[in-house]
Structures are given as C-alpha cells and as structure tokens.
BAKE-648547 format. One record per atom (N, C-alpha, C): residue in one letter; x negated, y negated, z negated. Coordinates in steps of 0.1 Angstrom, whole numbers, padded with zeros to 4 digits, always signed. Atoms other than C-alpha are relative to their C-alpha. Last residue first. Layout:
# residues N
AXYZ;...
END
This chain:
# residues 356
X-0011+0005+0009;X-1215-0995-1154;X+0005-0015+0007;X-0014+0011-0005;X-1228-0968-1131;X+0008-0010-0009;X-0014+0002+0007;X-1259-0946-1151;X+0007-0014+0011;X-0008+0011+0013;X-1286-0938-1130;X+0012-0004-0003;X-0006-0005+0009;X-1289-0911-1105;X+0003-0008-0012;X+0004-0010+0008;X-1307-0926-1076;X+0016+0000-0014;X-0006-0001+0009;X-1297-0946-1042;X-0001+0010-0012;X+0013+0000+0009;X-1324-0945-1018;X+0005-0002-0009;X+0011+0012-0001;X-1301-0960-0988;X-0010+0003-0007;X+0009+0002-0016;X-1286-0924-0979;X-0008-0012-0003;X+0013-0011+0000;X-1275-0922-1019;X-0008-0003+0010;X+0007+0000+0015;X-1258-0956-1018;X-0010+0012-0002;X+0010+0009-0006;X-1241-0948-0986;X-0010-0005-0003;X+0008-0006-0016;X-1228-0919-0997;X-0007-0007+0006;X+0011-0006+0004;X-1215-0935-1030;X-0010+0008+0011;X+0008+0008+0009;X-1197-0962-1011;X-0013+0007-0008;X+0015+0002-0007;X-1183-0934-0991;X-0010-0009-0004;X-0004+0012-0006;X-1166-0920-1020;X-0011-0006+0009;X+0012+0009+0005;X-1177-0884-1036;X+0008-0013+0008;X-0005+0009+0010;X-1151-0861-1045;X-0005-0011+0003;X+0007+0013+0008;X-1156-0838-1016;X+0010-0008-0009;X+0001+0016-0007;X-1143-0806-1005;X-0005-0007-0009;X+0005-0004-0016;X-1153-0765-1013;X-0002-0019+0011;X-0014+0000-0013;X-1143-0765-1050;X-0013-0003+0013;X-0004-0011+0002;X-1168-0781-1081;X+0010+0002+0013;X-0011+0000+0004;X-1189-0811-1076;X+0007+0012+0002;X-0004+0005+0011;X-1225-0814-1074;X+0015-0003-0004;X+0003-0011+0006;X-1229-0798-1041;X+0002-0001-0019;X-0009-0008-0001;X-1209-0824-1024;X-0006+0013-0011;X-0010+0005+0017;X-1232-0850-1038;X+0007+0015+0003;X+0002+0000+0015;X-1256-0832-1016;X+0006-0003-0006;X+0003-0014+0007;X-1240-0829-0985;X-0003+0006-0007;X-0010-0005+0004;X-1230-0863-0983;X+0000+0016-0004;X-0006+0013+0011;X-1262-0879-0987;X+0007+0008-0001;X+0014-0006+0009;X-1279-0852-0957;X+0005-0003-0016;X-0002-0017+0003;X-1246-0860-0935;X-0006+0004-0012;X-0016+0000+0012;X-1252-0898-0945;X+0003+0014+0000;X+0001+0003+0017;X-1291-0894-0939;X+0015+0001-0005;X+0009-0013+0005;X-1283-0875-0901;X-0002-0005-0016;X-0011-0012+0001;X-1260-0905-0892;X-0004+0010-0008;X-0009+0000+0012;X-1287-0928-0900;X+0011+0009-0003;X+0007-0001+0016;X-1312-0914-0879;X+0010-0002-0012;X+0001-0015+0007;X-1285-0907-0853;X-0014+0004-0009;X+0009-0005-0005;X-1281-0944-0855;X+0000+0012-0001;X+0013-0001+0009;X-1248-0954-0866;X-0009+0000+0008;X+0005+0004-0007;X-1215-0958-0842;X-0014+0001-0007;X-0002+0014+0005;X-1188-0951-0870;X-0010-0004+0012;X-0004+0010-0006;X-1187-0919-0844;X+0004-0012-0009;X-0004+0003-0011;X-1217-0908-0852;X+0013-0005+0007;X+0014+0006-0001;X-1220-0912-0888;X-0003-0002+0020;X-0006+0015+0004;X-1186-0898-0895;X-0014-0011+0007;X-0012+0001-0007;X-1198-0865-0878;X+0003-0017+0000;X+0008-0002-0018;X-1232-0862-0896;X+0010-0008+0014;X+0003+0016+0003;X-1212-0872-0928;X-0007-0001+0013;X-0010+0010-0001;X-1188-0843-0919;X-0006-0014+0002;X-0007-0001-0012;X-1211-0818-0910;X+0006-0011+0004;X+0005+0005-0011;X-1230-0824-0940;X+0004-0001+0010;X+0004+0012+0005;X-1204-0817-0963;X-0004-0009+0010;X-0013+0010-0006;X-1193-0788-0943;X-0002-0015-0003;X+0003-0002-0011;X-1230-0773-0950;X+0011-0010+0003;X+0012+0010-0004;X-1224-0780-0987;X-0004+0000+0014;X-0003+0007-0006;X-1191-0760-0987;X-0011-0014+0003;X-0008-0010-0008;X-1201-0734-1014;X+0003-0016+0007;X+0005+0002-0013;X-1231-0748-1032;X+0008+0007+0007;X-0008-0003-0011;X-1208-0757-1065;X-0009+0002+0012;X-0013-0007+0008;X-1229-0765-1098;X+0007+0003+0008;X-0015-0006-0009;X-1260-0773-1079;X+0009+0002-0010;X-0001-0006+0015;X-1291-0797-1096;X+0019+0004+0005;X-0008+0002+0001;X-1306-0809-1059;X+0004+0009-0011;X-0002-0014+0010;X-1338-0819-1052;X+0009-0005-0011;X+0001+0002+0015;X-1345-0843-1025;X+0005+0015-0007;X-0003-0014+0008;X-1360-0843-0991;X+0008-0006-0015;X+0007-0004+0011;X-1352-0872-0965;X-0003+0013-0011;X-0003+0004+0015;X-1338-0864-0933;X-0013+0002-0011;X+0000-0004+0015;X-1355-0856-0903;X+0008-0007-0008;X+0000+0011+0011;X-1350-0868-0866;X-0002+0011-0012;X-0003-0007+0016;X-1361-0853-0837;X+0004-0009-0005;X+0006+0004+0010;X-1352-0867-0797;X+0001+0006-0013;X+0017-0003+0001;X-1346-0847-0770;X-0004-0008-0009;X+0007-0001-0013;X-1307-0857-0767;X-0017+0000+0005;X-0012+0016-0006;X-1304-0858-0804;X-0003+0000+0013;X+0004-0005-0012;X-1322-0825-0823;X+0013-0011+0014;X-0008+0004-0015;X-1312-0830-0858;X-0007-0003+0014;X+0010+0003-0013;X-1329-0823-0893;X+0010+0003+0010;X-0004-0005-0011;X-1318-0815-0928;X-0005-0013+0012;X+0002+0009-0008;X-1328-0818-0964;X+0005+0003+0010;X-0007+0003-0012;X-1329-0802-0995;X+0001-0012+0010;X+0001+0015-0010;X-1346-0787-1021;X+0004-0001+0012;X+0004-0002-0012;X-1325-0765-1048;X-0005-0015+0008;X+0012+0010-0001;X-1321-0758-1086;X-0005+0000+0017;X-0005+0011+0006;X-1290-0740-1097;X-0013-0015+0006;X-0013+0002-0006;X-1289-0708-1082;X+0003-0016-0001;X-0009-0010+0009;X-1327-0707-1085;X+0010-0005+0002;X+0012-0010+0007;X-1359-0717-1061;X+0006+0002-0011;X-0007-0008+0010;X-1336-0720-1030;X-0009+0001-0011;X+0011-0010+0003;X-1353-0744-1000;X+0007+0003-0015;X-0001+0001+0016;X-1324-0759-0980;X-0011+0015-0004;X+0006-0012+0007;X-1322-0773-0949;X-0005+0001-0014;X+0011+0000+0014;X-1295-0785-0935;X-0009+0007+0003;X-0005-0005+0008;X-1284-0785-0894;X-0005-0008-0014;X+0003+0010+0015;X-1283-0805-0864;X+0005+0012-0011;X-0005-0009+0006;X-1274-0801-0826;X-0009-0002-0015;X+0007+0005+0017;X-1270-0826-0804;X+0001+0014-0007;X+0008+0011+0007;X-1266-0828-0768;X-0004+0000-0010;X-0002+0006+0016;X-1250-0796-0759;X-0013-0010+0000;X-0015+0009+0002;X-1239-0792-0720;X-0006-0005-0014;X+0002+0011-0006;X-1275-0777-0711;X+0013-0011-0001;X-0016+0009+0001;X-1270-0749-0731;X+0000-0015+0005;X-0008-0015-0002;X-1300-0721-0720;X+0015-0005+0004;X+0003-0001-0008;X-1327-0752-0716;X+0014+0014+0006;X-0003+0006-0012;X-1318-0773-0737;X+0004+0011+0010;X-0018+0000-0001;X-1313-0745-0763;X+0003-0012+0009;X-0009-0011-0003;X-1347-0730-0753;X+0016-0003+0000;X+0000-0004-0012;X-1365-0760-0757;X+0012+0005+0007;X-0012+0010-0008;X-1345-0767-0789;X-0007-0004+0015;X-0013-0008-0004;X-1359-0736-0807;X+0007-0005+0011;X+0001-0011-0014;X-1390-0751-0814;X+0006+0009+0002;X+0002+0010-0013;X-1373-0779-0835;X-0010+0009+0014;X-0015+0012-0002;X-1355-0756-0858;X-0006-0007+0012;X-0003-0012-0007;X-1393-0735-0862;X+0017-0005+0004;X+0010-0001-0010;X-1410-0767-0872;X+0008+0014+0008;X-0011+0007-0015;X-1382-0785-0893;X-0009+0007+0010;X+0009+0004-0013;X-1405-0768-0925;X+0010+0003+0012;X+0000+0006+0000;X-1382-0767-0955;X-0005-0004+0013;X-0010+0004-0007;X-1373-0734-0956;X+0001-0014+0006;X-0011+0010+0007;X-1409-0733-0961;X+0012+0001+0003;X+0001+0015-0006;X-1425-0701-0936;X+0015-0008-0012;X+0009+0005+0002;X-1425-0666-0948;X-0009-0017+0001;X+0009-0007+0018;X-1405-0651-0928;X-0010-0006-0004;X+0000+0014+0009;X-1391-0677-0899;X-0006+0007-0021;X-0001-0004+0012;X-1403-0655-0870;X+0003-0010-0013;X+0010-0010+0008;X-1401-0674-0841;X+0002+0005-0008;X+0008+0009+0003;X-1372-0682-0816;X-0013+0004-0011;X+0014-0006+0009;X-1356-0662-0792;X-0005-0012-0004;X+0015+0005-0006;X-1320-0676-0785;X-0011+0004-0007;X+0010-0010-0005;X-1292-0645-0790;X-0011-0011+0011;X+0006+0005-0015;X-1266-0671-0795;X-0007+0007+0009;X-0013+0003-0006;X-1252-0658-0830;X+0003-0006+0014;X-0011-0015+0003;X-1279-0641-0843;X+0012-0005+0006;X+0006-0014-0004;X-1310-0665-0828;X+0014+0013-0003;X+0006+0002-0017;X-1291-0698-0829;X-0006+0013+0001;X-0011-0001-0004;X-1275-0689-0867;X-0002+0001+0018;X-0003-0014+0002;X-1310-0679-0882;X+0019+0000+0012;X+0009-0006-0011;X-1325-0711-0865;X+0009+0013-0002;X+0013+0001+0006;X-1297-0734-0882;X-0009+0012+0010;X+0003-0015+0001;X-1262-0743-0868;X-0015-0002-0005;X+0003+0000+0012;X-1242-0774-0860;X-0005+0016+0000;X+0005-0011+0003;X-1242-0782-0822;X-0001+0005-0014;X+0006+0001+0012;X-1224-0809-0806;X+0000+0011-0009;X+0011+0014-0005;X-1214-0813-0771;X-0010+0001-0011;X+0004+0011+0016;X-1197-0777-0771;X-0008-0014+0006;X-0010+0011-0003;X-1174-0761-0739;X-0006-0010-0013;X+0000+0006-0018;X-1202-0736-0727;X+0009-0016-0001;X+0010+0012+0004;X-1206-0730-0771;X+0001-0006+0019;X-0003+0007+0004;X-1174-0708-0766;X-0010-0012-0002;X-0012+0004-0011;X-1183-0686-0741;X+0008-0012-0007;X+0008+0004-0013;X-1220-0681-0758;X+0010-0003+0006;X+0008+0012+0002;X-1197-0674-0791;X-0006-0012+0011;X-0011+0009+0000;X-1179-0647-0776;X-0003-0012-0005;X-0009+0000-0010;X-1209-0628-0763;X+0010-0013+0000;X+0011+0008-0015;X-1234-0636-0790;X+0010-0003+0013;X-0001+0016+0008;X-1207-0621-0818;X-0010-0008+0010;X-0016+0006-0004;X-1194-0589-0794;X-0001-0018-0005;X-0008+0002-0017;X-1230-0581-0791;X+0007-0007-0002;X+0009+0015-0006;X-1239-0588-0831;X+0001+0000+0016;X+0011-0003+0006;X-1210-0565-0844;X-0010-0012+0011;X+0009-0006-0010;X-1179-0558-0830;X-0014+0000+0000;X-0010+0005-0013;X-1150-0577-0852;X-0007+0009+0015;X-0011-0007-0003;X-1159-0554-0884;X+0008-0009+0014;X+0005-0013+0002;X-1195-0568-0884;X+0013+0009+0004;X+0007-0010-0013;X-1191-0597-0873;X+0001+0009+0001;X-0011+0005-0009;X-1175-0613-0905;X+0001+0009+0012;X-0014-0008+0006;X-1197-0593-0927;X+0008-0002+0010;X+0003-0010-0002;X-1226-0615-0907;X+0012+0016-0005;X-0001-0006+0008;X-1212-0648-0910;X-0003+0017+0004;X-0002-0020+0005;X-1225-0668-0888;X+0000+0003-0011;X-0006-0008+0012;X-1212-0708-0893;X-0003+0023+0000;X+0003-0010+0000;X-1218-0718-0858;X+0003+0011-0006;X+0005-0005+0013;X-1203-0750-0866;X-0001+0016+0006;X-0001-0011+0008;X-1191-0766-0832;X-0009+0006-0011;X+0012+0000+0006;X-1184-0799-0820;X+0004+0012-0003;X-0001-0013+0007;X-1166-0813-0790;X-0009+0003-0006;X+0013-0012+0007;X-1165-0846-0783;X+0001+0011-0004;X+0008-0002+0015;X-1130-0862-0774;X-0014+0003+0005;X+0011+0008+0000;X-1117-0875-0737;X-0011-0003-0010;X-0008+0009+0009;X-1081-0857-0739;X-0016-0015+0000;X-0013+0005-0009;X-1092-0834-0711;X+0002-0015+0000;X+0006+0007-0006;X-1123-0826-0735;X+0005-0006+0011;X+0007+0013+0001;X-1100-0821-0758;X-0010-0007+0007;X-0007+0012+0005;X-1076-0800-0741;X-0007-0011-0004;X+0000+0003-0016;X-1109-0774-0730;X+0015-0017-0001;X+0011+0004-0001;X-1118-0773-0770;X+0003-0008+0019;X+0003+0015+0001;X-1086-0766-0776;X-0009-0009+0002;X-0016+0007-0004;X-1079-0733-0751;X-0004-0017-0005;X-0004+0004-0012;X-1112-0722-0760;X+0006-0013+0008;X+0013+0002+0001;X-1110-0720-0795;X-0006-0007+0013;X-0001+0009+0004;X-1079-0703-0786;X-0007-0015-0002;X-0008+0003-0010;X-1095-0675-0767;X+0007-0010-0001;X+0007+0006-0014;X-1114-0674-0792;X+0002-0011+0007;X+0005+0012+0003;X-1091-0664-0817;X-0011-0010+0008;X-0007+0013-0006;X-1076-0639-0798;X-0005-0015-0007;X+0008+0003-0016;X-1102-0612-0801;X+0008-0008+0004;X-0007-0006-0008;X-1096-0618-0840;X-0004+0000+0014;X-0014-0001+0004;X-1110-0635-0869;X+0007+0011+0008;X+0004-0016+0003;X-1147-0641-0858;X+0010+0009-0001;X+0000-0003-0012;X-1136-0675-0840;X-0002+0016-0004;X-0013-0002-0003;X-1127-0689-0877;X+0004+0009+0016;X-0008-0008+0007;X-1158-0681-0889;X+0013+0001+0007;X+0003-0016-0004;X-1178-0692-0859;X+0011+0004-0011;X+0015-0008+0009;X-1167-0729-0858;X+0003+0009-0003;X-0001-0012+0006;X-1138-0757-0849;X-0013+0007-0002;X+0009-0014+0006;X-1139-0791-0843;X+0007+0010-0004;X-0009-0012+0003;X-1124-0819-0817;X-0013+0013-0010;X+0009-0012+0006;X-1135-0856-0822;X+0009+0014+0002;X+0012+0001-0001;X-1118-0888-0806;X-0009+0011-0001;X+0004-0003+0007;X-1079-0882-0800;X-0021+0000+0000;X+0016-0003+0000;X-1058-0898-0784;X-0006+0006-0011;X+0000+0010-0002;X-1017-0903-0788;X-0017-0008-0003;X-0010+0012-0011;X-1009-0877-0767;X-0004-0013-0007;X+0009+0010-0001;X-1035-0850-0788;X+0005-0012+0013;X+0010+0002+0016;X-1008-0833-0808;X-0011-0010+0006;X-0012+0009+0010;X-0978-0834-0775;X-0013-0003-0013;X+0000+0012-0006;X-1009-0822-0751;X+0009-0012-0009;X+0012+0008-0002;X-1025-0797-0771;X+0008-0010+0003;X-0005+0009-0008;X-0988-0776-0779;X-0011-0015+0001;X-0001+0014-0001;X-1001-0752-0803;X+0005-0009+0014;X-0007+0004+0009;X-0995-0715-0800;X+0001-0014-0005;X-0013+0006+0003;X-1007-0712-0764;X+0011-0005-0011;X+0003+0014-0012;X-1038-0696-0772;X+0016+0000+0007;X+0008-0004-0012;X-1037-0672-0799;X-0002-0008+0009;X-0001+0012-0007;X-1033-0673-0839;X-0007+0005+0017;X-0011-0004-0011;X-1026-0637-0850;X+0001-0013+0009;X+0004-0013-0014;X-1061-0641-0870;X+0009+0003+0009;X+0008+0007-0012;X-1049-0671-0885;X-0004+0007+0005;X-0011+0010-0008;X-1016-0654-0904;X-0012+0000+0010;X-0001+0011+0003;X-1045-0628-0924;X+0005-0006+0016;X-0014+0003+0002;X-1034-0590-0929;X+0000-0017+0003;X-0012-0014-0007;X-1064-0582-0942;X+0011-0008+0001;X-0008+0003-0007;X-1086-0611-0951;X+0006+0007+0011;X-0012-0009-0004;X-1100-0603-0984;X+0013-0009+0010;X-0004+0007-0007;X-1137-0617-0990;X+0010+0008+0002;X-0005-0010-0001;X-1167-0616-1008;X+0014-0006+0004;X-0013+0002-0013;X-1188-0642-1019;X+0006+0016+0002;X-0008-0010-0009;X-1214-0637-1047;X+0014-0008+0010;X-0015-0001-0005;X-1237-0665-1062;X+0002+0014+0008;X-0006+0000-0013;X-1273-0653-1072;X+0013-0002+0001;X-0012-0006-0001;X-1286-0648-1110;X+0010-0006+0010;X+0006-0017-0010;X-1319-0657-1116;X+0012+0003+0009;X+0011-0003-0001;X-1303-0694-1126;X-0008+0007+0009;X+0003+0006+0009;X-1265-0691-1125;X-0016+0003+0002;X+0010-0003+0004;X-1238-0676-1104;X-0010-0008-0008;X+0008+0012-0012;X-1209-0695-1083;X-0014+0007-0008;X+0005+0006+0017;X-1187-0667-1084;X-0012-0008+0000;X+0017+0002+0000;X-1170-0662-1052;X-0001-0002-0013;X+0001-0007+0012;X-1138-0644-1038;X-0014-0007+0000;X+0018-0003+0001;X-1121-0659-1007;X-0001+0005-0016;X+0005+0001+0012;X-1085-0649-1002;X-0017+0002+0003;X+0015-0009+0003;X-1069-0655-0967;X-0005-0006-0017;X+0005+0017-0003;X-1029-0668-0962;X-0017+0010-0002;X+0008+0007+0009;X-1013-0635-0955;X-0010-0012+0005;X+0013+0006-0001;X-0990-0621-0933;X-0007-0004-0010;X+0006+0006-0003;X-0976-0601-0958;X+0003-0004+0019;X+0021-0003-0006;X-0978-0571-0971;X-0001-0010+0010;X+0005-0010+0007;X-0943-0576-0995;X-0018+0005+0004;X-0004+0002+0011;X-0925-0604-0990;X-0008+0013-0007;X-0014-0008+0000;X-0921-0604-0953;X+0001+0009-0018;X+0005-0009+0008;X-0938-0639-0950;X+0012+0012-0004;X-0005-0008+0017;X-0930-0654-0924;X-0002+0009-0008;X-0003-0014+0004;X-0953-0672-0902;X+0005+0000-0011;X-0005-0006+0014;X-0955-0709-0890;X+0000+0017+0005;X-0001-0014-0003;X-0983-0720-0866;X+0006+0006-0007;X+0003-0016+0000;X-0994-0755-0881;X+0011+0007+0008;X-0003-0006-0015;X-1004-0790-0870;X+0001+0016-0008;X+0003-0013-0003;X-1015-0810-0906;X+0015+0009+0014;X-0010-0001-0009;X-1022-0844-0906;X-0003+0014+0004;X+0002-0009-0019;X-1053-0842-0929;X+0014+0000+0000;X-0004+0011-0011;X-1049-0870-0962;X-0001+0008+0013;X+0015+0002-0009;X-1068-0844-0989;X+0004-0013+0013;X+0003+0006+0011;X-1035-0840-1008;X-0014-0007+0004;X-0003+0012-0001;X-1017-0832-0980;X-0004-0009-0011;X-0002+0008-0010;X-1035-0805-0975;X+0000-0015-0001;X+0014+0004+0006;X-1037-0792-1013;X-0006-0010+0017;X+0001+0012+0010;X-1000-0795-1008;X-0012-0006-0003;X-0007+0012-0007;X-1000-0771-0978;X-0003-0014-0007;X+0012+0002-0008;X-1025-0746-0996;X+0007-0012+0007;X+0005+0006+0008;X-0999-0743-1025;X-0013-0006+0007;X-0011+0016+0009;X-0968-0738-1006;X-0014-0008-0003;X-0001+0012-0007;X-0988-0713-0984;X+0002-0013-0004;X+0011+0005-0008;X-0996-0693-1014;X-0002-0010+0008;X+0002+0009+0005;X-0958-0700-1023;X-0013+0001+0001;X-0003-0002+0008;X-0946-0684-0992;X-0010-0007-0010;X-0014+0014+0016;X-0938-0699-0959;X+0002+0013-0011;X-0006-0010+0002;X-0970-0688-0942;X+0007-0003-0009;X-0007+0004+0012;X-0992-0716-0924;X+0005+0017-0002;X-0006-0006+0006;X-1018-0709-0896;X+0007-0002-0011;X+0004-0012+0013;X-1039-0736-0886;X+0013+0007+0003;X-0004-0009-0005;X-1046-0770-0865;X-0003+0015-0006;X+0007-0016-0005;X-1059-0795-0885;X+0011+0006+0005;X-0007-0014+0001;X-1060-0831-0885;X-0001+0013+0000;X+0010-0013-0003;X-1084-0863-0894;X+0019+0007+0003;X-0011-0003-0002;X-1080-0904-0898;X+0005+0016+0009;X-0007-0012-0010;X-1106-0907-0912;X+0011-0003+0000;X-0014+0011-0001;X-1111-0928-0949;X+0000+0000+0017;X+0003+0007-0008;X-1150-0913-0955;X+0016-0008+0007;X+0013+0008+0005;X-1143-0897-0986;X-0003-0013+0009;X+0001+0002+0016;X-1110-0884-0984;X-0010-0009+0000;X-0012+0002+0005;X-1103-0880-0945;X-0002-0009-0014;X-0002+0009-0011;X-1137-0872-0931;X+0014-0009-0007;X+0007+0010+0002;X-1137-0849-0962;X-0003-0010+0005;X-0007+0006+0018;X-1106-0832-0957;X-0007-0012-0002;X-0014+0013-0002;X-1112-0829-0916;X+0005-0006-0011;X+0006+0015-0004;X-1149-0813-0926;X+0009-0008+0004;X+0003+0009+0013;X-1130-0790-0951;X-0009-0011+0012;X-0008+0005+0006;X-1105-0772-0924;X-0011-0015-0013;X+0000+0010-0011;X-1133-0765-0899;X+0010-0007-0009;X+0014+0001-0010;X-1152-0738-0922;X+0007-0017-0002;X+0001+0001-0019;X-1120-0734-0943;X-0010-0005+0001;X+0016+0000-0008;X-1113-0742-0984;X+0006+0006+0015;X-0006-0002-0017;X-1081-0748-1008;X-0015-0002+0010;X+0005+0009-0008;X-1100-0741-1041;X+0004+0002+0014;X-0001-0004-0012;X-1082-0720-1071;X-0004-0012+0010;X-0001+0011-0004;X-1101-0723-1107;X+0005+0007+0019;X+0004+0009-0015;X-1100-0686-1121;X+0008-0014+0008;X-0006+0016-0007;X-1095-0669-1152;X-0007-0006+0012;X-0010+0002+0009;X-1106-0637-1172;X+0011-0009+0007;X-0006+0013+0001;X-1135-0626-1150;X+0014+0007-0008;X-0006+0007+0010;X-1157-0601-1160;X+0010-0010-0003;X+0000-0014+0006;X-1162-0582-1126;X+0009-0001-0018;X-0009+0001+0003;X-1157-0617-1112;X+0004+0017-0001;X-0005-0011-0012;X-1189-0626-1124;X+0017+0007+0000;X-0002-0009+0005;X-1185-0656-1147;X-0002+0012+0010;X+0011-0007+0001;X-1206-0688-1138;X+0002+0016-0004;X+0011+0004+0007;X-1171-0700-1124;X-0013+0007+0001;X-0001+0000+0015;X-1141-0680-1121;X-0009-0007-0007;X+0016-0001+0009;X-1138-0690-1089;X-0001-0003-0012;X-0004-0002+0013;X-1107-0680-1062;X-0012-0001-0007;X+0014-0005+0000;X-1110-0694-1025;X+0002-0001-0019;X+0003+0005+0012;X-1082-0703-1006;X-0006+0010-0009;X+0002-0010+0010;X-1081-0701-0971;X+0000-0005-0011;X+0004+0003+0012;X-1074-0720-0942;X+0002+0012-0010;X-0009-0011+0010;X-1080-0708-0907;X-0005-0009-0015;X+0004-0009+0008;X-1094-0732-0879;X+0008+0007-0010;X-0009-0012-0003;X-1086-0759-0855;X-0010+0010-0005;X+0007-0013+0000;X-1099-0795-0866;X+0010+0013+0004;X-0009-0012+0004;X-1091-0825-0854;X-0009+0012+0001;X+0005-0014-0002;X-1111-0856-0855;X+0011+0011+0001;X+0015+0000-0001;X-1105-0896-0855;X-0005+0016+0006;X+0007-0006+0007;X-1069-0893-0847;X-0013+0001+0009;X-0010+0000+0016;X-1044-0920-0834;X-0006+0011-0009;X-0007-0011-0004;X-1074-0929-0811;X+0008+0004-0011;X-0013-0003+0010;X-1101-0952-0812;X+0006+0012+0007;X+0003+0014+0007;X-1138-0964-0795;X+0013+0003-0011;X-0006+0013-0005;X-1142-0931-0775;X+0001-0011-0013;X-0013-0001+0010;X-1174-0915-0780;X+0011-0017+0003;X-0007+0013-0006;X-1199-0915-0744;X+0015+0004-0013;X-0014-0004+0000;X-1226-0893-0757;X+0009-0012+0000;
END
C-alpha cells in the first residue's frame, strides 16, 4: 500500500457518536448511578489515534444542539479529533437524538449486557451530500474510516459511506473498514440479506479490512469453516478464509482482527492476527484482567492503523494494535488512557511492574 507521507489530517473518521451510560458491575435493572462515556465504532479509533498516539485525526458526524450534544462535543474536543458535523435541531421534545448505549460491564459468571436506544438518532438522517469532501479533505488527508455500525443506521447511511470513501481515495488516503456486525443492528434495517448486500458495496471501495471470521461469513456472506468448538485462539480458521477474501475482494490488502478467548467477564486471552498482502502474522498471547471490554476492538484498530502509517512492519504494527488493545481494556469508557510510550513498552515485552 502506497500511504502518503503527510497531510493536514492523519485519519478521518465518518460515523455516529453516541454516548454510552454504565453503572458499572451493577445491572442496570439495579442501577442507582451511571458513569457517561462519549463512544462510536469510527469515532473512538480518531480519539485514540489522537490522544494516545499524538494523530492528527477527524470525524465526520451528526451533532444536535442540545445539551446531550453539548456534552458529546466537549468530550470531542477533549480527545483532540477536529470535528466536521451535520447540525440538527433539537425540537425539545422527541428529538433528533444523539444515540444512547446501555451496558453494564458484568462480573465473573456474570456476562456484560449492551443494549441500545437509537430511535429517533441525528446520524441515521446523515446522507450523501451532507459533508462537503473536498473543502474537509483540501488540505490532504492520509487515512479514511468508517464501519458496519454506523452503515446499519439507515438506507442512507451507506450511501454516504460511499460517497467518503470514493473522496478519499480521490484525495489519495487508504481506506479502512471495521466490519463491526452487530446483529440487533441488522436485524431491524433488513436482516442478514440487506447486511451482506450493503456491506459487499461498501467493502468494493476498502484497502483495509478489520473483522473476524464470524463478521466475514455474516456480514460478507464468505464460506468459511465451522468455528464451534475450536480455540478462539486458533488463527487457523481467520487465515483460511483469506483465500476466499483474496479471491472475492481483490481491492483489500489487509485485513486483521483480535482474538479473544473468554473464560470469565473479567479474565480473558488475547491476541490478534493479520492477513498482509498474502502474508500471516500473529500477535503475542497474553491474559487480560478486564474492567472495561467495550471498545477493545477500536483499541486495536487504532494501534494497527498508527502502526501502519508511522511506517512499522506489519509485524510490528499488528503488536501495537494487540498492546493497545489491551491496556485499553483495563481502563474504564470506550477510549484510551494509555500513552504511546506505554504501548510501545507493552508490544516490546513490557510487564506489569510497579513505575517509579
């Protein structure tokens, strides 16, 4: 892949933000109180690129001038993304609305919940034409991302999706996409047709692939094997898939997920694996002590991302994703706290001992 060398922005994302309410280990049957987390698929790999790794990132989004919005703005500009939005008014009563996630992060035996209220949500009315590509990406732009959640939204979101993806590769970016199936998501937009369909029109314009086997089989409709029963751990059914995704998507170069073996809410092993112009790579394994696994995929996305265009090896790339992924899970909220110093320090073999 031919990445450019600069550009007044490293990445831009185009996606829906949301914010994401968590009472904690409390179900929120019980809940009393809740920590609020500005979150997004496409929105948290421009935060983190940004924050951790010192990016120069944007996003493209829906706003809504009321103080929801107020408070998702600030958490923006608190993260360092140059933010491009799509205003709507809020009519004070039903809304547009900014999107509410709902999760509790669970405990031991006892499984996180998600759930989800985005009736009425601003980014879904987002459509193609509502940004102005050429004035946002005039003074270059290197990276463009978006990803399935945000494409599931509406039959115009897409169509958008589209629209930027065809801009940046105009503009002389990489395109990447996050798969991200959400099966709920799907479900009320048309169900696994309409999600293979619109997806496959949207992966035509991808370079870079983020997804795992279950997302390439449901969200692509590529046959791959059975994965019941088999390690999450074992790269073997991921990398015999990528025949088929040569062979189907002949535009995508790279594609790359985690993987993660669950053996309680709090105790998981992990690793991930990348598919580089016909070459594997692995990440190392380790085992990870979770207090937040909501945005650990973005994590990786991000360090994957930074890692290719700092110029790395896509060995090395694939450790800083893998690095970044995990700290990210050890900190509360959907973006990073970690600094790339500590990223780089994990990826080298970096362990848990005290910092003095």
């Amino acid at each position: 892949m031919n990445i450019l060398a600069s550009g007044e922005l490293d990445l831009l994302s185009l996606g829906a933000l949301v914010h994401r309410l968590d009472p904690g280990i409390i179900p929120f049957r019980k809940a009393s109180e809740c920590r609020i987390h500005v979150s997004g698929g496409e929105f948290n790999v421009a935060a983190n690129l940004a924050d951790c790794f010192r990016l120069k990132t944007g996003v493209a989004a829906a706003m809504v001038d009321y103080p929801i919005g107020d408070l998702i703005a600030e958490r923006v500009r608190a993260m360092g993304v140059k933010p491009f939005y799509k205003m709507f008014a809020h009519d004070g009563v039903q809304g547009p609305n900014m999107a509410t996630v709902y999760s509790d992060q669970g405990h031991g035996v006892r499984a996180p919940v998600v759930f989800y209220n985005r009736c009425n949500e601003a980014a879904a009315r987002l459509k193609a034409g509502d940004f102005d590509w050429k004035s946002i990406m005039a003074g270059g732009i290197r990276w463009f991302h978006s990803g399935g959640i945000f494409s599931a939204l509406s039959k115009t979101t897409p169509e958008l999706v589209i629209e930027g993806m065809k801009a940046a590769k105009a503009a002389g970016a990489i395109v990447s996409f996050d798969l991200n199936f959400r099966e709920k998501l799907w479900k009320i937009s048309g169900g696994l047709e309409t999600a293979q369909k619109t997806l496959r029109s949207i992966v035509e314009n991808v370079d870079v692939l983020v997804g795992n086997e279950e997302d390439l089989q449901k969200g692509l409709g590529i046959p791959g094997p059975e994965v019941a029963g088999k390690s999450k751990l074992d790269p073997s059914t991921f990398f015999g898939m990528m025949d088929q995704v040569a062979k189907q998507l002949p535009n995508v170069k790279v594609v790359a997920t985690t993987l993660r073996e669950v053996h309680s809410t709090n105790r998981h092993d992990w690793s991930a694996v990348a598919w580089v112009e016909g070459k594997t790579y692995v990440a190392p394994t380790c085992q990870l002590d979770v207090i937040d696994r909501v945005g650990g995929g973005d994590g990786f996305a991000a360090g994957f991302i930074y890692g290719l265009l700092n110029g790395e090896s896509a060995e090395d790339a694939l450790k800083l994703g893998w690095a970044h992924g995990a700290l990210l899970t050890t900190f509360p909220g959907d973006t990073t706290m970690a600094t790339v110093e500590h990223v780089r320090a994990f990826a080298q073999g970096g362990s848990a001992r005290i910092q003095r």
